[in-house]
NUMI-376195 format. One record per residue (C-alpha): z, x, y; residue in three letters; residue number from 1. Coordinates in steps of 0.001 Angstrom, whole numbers, always signed. Each point is the difference from the previous one (the first is absolute). Example, Ala and Ser with C-alpha at 12.3 -4.5 7.8 and 13.67 -1.06 7.14 Angstrom:
NUMI-376195
{{+7800 +12300 -4500} Ala 1}
{{-660 +1370 +3440} Ser 2}
//
This chain:
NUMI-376195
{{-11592 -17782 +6231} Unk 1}
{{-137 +2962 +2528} Unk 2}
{{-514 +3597 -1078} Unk 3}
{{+2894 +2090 -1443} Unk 4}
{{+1049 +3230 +984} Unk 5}
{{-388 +2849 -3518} Unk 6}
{{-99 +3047 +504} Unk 7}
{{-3450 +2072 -547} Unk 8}
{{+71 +3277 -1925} Unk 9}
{{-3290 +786 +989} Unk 10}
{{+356 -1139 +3636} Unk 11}
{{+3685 +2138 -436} Unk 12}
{{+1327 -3119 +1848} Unk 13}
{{+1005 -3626 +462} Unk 14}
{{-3010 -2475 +516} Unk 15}
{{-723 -3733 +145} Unk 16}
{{-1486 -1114 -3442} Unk 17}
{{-1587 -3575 +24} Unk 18}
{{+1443 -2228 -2830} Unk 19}
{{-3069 -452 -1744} Unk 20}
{{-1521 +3462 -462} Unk 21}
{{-2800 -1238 -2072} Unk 22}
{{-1234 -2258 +2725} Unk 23}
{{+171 +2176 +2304} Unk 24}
{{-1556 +3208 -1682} Unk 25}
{{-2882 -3364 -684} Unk 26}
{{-795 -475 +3864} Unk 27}
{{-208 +3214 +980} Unk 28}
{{-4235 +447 -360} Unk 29}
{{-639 -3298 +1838} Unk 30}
{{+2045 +1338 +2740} Unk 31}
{{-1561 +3269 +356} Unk 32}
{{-2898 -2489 +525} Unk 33}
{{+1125 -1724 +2511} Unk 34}
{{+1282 +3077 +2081} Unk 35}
{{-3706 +1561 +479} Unk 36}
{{-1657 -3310 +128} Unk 37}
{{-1683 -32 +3302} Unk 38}
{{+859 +3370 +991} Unk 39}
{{-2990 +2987 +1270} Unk 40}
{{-148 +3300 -1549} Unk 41}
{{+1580 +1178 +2860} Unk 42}
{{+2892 -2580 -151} Unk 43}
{{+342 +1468 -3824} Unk 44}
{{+477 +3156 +1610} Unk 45}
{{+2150 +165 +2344} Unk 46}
{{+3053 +1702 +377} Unk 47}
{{+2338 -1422 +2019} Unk 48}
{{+2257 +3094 +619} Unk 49}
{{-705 +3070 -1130} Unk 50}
{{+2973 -534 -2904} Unk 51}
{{-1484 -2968 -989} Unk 52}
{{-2680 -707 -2528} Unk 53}
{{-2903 -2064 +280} Unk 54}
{{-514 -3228 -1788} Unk 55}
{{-2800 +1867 -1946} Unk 56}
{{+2035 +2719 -1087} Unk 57}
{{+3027 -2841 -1229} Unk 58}
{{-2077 -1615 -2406} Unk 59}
{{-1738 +3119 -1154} Unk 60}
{{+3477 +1282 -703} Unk 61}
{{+1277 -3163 -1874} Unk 62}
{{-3405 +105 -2279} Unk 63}
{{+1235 +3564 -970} Unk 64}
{{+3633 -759 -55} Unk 65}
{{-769 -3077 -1946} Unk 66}
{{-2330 +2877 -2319} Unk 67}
{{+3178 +2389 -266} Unk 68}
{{+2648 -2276 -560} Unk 69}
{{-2434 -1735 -2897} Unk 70}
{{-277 +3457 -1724} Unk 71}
{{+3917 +300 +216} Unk 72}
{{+1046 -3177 -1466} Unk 73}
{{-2826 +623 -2925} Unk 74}
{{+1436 +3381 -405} Unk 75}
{{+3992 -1159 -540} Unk 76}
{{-1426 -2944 -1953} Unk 77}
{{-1809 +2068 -2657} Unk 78}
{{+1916 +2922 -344} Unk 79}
{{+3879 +845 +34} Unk 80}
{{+1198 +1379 +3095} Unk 81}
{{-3026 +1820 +1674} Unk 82}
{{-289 +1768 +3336} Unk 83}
{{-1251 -2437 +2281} Unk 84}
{{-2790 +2010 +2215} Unk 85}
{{+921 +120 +3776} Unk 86}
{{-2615 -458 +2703} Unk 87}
{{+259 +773 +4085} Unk 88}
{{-1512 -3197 +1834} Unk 89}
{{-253 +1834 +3708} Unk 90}
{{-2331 +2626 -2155} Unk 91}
{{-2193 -2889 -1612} Unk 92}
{{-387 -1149 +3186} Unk 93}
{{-1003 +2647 +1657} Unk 94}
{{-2295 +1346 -2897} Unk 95}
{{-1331 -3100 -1935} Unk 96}
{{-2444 -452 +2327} Unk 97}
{{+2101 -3363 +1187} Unk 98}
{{-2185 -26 +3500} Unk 99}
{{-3450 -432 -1559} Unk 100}
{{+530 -2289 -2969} Unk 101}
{{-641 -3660 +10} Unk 102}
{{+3055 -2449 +557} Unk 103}
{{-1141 -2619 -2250} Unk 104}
{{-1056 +2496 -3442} Unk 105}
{{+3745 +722 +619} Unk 106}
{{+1103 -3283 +156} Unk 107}
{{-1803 -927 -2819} Unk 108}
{{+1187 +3173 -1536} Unk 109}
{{+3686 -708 +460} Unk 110}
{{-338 -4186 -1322} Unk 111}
{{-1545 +1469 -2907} Unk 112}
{{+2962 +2749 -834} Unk 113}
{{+2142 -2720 +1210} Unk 114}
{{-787 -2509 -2565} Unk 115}
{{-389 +2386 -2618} Unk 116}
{{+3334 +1438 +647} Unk 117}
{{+1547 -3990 -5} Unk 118}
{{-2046 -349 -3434} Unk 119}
{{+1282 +3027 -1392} Unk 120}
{{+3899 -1095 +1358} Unk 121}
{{-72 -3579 -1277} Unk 122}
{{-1428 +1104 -3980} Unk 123}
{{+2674 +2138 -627} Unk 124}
{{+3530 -587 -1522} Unk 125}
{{+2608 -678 +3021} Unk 126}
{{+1872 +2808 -1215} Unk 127}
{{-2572 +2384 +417} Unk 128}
{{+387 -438 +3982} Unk 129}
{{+3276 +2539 -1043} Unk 130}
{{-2146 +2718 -1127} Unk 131}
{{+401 +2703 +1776} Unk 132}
{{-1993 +3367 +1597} Unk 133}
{{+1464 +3003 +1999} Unk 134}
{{-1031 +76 +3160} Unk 135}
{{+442 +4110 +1850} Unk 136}
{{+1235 -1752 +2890} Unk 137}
{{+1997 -3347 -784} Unk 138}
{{+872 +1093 -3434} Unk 139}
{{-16 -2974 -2963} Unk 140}
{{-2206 -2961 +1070} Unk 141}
{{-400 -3264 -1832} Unk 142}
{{-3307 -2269 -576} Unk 143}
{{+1989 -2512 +2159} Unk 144}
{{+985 +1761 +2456} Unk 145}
{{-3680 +1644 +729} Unk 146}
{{-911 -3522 +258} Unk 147}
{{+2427 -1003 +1993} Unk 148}
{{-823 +3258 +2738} Unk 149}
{{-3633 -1128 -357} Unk 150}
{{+784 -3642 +1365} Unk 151}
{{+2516 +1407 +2644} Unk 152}
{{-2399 +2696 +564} Unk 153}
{{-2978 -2891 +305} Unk 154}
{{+2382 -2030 +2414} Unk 155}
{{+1022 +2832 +3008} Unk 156}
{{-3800 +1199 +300} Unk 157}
{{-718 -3959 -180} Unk 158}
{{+2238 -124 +3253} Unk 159}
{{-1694 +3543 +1195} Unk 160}
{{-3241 -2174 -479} Unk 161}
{{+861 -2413 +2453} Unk 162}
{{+1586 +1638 +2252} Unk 163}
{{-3274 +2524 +137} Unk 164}
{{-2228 -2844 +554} Unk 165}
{{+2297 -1809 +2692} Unk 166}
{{-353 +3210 +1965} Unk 167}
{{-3986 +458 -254} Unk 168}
{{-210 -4051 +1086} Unk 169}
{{+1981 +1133 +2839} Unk 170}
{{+2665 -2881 -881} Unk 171}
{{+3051 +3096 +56} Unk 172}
{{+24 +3468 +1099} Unk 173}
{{-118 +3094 -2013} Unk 174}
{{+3532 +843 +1363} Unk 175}
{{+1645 -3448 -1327} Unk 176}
{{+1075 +49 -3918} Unk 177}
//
């Protein structure tokens, strides 16, 4: 079955969801794997335009999305209607120290959040993926539907991933995407 179009709240827009959300949210840690396997600290590194982040700093910022959007869905799941915190990825980036911590801690990091956050998901009541927080900048936000942003989220810096490492094989250029 190929991937739908549903429209994101949290991405404020339509996006390509896989059919099976739980399978894919599943495969996510063995392919952050596979995209460093091989690779040199400086391949981690490197930038391949200036607007474009390294494959170090993409998984470092899915461990800590995967981090934040755990606290969230905890939050609307154990209390009725609460403010969902907000967090600014560019300033995580530039001030979490993303450039001198180690790739695999954060992989590791992230599978462990990851499966954690699928534990958490499959124990509770289906209904409970309608509970709700208030997000200050997208406003109500289900269980489901952080879920759902954290698999779509999971699948666009999956494709980031690939293209980044395409580019420091020297297979495309940094202008093609």
């Amino acid at each position: 079955m190929p991937d739908a179009r549903v429209f994101c709240p949290i991405c404020q827009g339509e996006v390509e969801r896989p059919p099976d959300l739980w399978a894919a949210a599943a495969r996510t840690p063995r392919r952050l794997y596979r995209a460093v396997r091989g690779l040199t600290e400086a391949d981690l590194a490197y930038r391949p335009r200036a607007d474009a982040w390294s494959i170090r700093e993409i998984i470092l910022h899915l461990a800590d999305t995967e981090l934040v959007h755990g606290y969230r869905m905890r939050r609307a799941l154990a209390e009725n209607s609460p403010e969902l915190p907000s967090y600014d990825p560019a300033a995580w980036t530039a001030r979490a120290a993303y450039d001198r911590r180690d790739i695999r801690a954060a992989i590791s990091a992230f599978r462990a959040l990851r499966l954690a956050n699928l534990d958490l998901l499959r124990a509770v009541e289906p209904a409970a993926l309608e509970r709700a927080g208030r997000h200050p900048r997208f406003g109500p936000v289900t269980v489901g539907q952080l879920f759902g942003h954290l698999v779509d989220h999971d699948l666009d810096h999956l494709r980031q991933l690939e293209w980044t490492r395409a580019v420091v094989e020297g297979k495309i250029e940094p202008g093609s995407a």
